[in-house]
C-alpha positions in Angstrom: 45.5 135.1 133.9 45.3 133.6 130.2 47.6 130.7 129.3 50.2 130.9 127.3 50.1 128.8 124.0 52.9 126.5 125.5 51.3 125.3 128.4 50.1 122.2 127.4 53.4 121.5 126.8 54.9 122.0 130.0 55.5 118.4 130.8 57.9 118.2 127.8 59.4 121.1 128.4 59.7 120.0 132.4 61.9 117.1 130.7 63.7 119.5 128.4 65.0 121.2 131.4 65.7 118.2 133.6 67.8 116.5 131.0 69.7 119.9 130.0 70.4 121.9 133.4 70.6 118.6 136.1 72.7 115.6 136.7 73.6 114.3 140.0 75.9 117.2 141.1 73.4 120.0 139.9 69.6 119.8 141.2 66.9 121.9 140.4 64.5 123.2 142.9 60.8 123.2 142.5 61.1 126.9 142.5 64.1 126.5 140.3 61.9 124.5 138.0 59.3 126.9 138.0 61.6 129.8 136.9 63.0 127.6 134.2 59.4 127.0 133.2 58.9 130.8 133.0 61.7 130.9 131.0 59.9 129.2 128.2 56.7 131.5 129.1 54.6 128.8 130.9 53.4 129.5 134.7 53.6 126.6 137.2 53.3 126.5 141.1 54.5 124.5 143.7 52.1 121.9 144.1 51.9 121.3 140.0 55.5 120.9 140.3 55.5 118.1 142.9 52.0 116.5 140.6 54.0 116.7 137.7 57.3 115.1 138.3 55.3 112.1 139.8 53.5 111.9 136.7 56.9 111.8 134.9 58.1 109.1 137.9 54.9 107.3 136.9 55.5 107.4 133.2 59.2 105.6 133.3 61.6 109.0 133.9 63.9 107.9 136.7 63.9 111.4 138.4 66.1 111.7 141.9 64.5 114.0 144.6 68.0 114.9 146.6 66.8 116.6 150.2 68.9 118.6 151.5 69.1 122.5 153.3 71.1 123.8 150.5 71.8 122.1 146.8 68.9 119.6 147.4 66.4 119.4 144.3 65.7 117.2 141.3 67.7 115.8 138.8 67.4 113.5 135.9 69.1 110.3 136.5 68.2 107.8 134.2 69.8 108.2 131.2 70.5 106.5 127.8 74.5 106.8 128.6 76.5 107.8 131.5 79.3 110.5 131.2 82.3 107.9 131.3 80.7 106.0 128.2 79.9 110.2 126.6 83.9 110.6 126.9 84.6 107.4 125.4 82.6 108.0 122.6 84.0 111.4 122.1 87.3 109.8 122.3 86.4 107.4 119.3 84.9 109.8 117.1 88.2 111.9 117.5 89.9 109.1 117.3 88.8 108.2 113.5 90.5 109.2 111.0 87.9 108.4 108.5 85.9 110.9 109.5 86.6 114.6 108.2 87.1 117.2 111.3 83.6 118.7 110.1 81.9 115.7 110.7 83.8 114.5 113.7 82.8 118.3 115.3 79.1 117.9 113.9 78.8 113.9 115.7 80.9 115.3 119.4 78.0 118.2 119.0 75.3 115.9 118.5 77.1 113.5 121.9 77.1 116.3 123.9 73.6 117.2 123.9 72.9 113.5 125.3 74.6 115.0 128.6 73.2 118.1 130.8 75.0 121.3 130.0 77.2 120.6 132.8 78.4 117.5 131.5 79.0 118.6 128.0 81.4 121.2 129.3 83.7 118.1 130.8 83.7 116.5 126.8 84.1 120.0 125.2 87.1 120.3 127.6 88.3 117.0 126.4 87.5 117.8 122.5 91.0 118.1 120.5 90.1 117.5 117.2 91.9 120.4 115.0 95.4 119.0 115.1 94.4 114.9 114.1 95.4 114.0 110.8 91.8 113.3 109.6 90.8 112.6 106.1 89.7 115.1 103.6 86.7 113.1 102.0 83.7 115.0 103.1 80.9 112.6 101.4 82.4 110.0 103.8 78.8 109.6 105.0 77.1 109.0 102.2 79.8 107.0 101.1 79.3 104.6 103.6 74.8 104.9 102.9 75.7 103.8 99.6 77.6 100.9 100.7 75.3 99.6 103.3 72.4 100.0 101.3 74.2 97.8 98.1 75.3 95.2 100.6 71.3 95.0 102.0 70.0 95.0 98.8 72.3 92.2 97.2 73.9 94.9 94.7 77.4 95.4 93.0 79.1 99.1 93.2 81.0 101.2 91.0 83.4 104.2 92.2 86.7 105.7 91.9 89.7 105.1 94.4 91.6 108.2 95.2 95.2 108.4 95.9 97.6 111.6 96.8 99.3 113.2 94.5 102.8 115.7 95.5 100.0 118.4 95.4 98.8 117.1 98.3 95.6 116.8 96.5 93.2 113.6 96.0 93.1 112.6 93.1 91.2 109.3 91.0 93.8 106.1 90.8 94.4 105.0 86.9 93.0 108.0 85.1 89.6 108.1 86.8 88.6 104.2 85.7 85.8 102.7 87.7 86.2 100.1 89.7 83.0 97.9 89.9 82.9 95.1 93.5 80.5 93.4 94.9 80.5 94.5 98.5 80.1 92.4 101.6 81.5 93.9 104.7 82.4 97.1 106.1 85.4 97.1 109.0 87.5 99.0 111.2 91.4 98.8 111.0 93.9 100.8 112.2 91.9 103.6 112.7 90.2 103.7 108.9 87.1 102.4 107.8 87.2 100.0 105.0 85.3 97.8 102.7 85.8 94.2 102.1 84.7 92.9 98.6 85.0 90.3 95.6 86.7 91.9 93.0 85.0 89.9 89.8 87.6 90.0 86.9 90.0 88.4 89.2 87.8 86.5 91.4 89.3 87.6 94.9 88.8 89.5 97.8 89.7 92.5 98.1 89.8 95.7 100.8 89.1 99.4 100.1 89.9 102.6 102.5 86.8 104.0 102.3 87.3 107.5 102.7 89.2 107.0 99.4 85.9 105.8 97.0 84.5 108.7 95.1 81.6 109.2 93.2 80.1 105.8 94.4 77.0 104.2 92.4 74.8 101.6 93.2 74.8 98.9 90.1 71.7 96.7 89.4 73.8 93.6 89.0 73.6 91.3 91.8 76.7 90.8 93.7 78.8 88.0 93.3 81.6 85.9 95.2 79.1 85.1 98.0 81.0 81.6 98.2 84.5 82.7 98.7 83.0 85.5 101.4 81.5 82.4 103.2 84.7 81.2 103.9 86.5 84.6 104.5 87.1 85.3 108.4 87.3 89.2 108.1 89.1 89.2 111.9 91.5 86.5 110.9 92.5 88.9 107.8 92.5 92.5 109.5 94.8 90.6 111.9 97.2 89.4 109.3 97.2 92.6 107.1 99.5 94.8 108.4 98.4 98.9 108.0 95.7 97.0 105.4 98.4 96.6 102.5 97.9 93.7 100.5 100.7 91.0 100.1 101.3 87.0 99.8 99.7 85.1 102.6 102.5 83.0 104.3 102.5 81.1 107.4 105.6 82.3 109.4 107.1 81.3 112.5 108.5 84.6 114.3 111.1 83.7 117.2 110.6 86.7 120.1 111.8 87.3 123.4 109.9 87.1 126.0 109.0 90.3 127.2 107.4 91.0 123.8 104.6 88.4 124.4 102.2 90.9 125.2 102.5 92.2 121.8 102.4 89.3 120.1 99.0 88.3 121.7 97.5 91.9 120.9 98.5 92.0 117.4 97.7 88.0 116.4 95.2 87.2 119.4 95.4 83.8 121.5 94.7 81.2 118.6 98.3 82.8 117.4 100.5 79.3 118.3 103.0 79.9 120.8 106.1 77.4 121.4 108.7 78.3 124.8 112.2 78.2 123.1 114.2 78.6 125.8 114.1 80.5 129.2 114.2 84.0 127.1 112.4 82.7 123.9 109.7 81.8 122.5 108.3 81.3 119.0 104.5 82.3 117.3 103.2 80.7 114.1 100.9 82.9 112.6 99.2 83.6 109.0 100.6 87.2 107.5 100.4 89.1 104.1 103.9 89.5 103.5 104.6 92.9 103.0 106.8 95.9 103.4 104.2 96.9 106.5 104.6 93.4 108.0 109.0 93.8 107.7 108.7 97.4 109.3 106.4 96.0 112.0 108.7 93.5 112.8 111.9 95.8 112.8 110.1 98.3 114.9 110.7 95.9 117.6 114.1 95.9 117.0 116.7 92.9 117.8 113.7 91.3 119.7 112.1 89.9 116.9 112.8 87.9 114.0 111.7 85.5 111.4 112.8 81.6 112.1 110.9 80.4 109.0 110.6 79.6 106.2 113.6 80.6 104.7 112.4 82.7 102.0 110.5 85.1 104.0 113.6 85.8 105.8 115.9 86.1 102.9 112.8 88.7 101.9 113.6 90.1 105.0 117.0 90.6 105.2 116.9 91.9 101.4 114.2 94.7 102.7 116.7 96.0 105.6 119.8 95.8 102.9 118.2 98.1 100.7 117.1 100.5 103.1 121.1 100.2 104.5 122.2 101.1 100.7 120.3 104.0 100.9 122.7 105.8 103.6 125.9 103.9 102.9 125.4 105.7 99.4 125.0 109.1 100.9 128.1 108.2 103.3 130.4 107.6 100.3 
């Protein structure tokens, strides 16, 4: 019998089938193996079988033989990531909402064929994607190229920053003007990708959601600000930023009771300083961007939490919560 014009390729196609159809709950028999094989037009016996999976052993392929009566066979059981790590990363890429729900379905796709068959059916199960709020920028990707490539080739950018309108449609910040940064960082907050970079007309450092630059270019100016980045601790500033809006930096000391100290040390991390009070208080010093983010984090845990000092962030404070009173006592009247 003539061979077929795939059968030289039957070793891959012996590890196509291996890392698609097994896992350690679903062996394939040699005679399994061969009908797979047959599948894909190429003949194989028994003892070629056996001959070939040793050479695959041999080669690095950590291939299981299971012996058994019934359900005993091979399986592939080296593999680049294991199911629980598969899910987790499934999880994340739902998870982000700076990626569209094209993109996140075109990655979970792409995750899925890293697992046998059987295996992606346990992360399809677990794929919700339709209902996240995700964002609407689909050149997120190349967004994101752009970026890495400027920061690796010492390069200022130029883009537009979008913002919703009542249209619910995205649309370029002050009339379509370009904003032009030198960009040094990309991080994760909150769920959003975003850029750090020096802002040159007013010599700072500034943060972008990402998912919000448009029409990005890659400037031939060299970037600048490189010595104000060198002393810029990007964790030290997600942690302070609250939701990523921008305000003045303050040191604050927060006074909390003491069943909240599990969410103090999540949100500022153990270098936050932490003084007992009394037997149900204690006090953090930390570093914050004041904000109208930081005051609705801290009312969000309710009579709890409050500011101890300095005075003017608490006057700040108390002003934010009377104006957001006026609003119903109004209505009530």
């Amino acid at each position: 019998m003539a061979k077929s014009a795939k059968q030289k390729q039957k070793l891959l196609y012996l590890v196509k089938i291996l890392t698609e159809q097994s896992d350690e709950d679903h062996c394939l028999s040699a005679q399994a193996l061969i009908d797979a094989l047959a599948a894909y037009d190429i003949r194989a016996e028994r003892k070629s079988i056996y001959d070939d999976i040793a050479q695959l052993v041999d080669f690095g392929y950590d291939i299981v033989l299971v012996k058994a009566k019934t359900g005993g066979g091979y399986y592939l059981a080296g593999r680049d990531f294991e199911l629980a790590e598969l899910k987790l990363l499934v999880e994340t890429v739902q998870a982000s909402r700076f990626l569209t729900v094209n993109k996140s379905r075109e990655l979970i796709s792409k995750i899925e064929r890293l697992a046998s068959k059987a295996q992606a059916g346990q992360l399809q199960r677990q794929v919700y994607v339709a209902n996240r709020i995700k964002t609407a920028n689909e050149s997120i990707y190349y967004v994101v190229d752009d970026i890495h490539r400027a920061i690796q080739n010492n390069r200022q950018i130029s883009f537009q920053y979008l913002e919703w309108n009542l249209n619910k449609e995205l649309v370029p910040r002050k009339g379509g003007e370009l904003y032009r940064v030198s960009p040094w960082a990309l991080t994760c907050k909150d769920e959003y990708y975003y850029l750090i970079a020096h802002d040159g007309r007013e010599d700072k450092i500034k943060h972008f959601r990402v998912d919000k630059m448009a029409k990005i270019k890659v400037l031939e100016n060299k970037r600048e600000g490189a010595a104000l980045f060198g002393r810029f601790d990007i964790a030290d500033y997600a942690n302070k930023t609250f939701g990523m809006y921008s305000g003045k930096e303050e040191t604050v000391t927060l006074l909390f009771e003491n069943s909240l100290i599990g969410v103090v040390m999540d949100r500022f991390g153990k270098e936050a300083s932490i003084r007992i009070r009394d037997e149900s208080h204690f006090s953090a010093r930390v570093k914050v961007a004041v904000s109208g983010q930081f005051f609705g984090w801290l009312t969000g845990l309710g009579a709890g939490a409050g500011i101890m000092a300095p005075a003017s962030v608490a006057e700040a404070y108390q002003m934010h919560l009377r104006e957001i009173l006026a609003q119903y006592e109004k209505k009530e009247g």
